[in-house]
C-alpha positions in Angstrom: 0.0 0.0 0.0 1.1 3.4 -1.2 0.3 7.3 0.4 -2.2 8.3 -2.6 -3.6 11.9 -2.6 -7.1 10.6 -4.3 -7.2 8.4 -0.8 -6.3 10.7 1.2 -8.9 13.3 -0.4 -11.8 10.4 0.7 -10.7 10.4 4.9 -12.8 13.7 5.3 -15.9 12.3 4.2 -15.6 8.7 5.8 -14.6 9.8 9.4 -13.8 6.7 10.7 -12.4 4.7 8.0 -8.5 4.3 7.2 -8.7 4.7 3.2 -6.0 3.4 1.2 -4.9 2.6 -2.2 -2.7 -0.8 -3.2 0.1 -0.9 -5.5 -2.1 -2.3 -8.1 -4.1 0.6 -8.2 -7.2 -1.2 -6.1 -8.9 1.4 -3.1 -9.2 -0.3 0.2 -10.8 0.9 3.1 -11.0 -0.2 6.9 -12.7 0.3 10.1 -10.7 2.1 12.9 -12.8 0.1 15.5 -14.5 -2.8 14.6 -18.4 -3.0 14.1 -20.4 -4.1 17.5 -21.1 -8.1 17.2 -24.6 -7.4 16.3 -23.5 -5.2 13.4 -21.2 -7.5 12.1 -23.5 -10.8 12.7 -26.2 -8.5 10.5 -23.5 -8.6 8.1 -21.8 -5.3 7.6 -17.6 -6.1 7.1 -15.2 -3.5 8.8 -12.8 -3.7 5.0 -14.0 -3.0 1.8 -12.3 -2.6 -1.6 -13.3 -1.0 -4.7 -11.9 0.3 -8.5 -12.3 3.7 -8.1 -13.1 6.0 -4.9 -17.0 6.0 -6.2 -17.5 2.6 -5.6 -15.2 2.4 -2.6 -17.8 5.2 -1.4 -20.5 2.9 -2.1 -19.0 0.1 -0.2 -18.5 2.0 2.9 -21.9 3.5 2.7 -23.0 0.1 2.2 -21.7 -1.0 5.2 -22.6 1.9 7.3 -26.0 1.7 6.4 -26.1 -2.1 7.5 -24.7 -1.1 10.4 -27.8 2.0 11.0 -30.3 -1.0 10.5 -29.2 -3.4 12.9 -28.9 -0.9 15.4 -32.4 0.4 15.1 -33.7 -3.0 14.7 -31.5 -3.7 18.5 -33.7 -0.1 19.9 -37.0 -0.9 18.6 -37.1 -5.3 20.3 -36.1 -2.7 23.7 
């Protein structure tokens, strides 16, 4: 993995996320803390990789919005 300014660019919007780009040219991004249990048993993964920054964008939002559903589906069974 390689400093890349298109990466770095992304961190600002993800808060949260380490974003990163391989030397092939892939985007990776990971969690900084993991997902609770429930989040991750709901299935939302703590690294995602993409082509381009859009659909590394998507992934994480992807995730993150997993994560927003199992949570609110843990607040509304209390």
């Amino acid at each position: 993995m390689t400093y890349d300014r298109a990466a770095a660019s992304a961190r600002p919007v993800f808060a949260g996320w380490r974003i990163m780009r391989s030397d092939a040219g892939r985007f990776w991004a990971t969690r900084e803390r993991p997902f609770p249990r429930i989040v991750e048993d709901a299935g939302a993964h703590r690294t995602v990789d993409a082509d381009d920054l859009v659909g590394l964008c998507q992934a994480i939002a992807e995730q993150e919005g997993i994560a927003e559903q199992a949570c609110r589906v843990v607040r509304t069974a209390q």
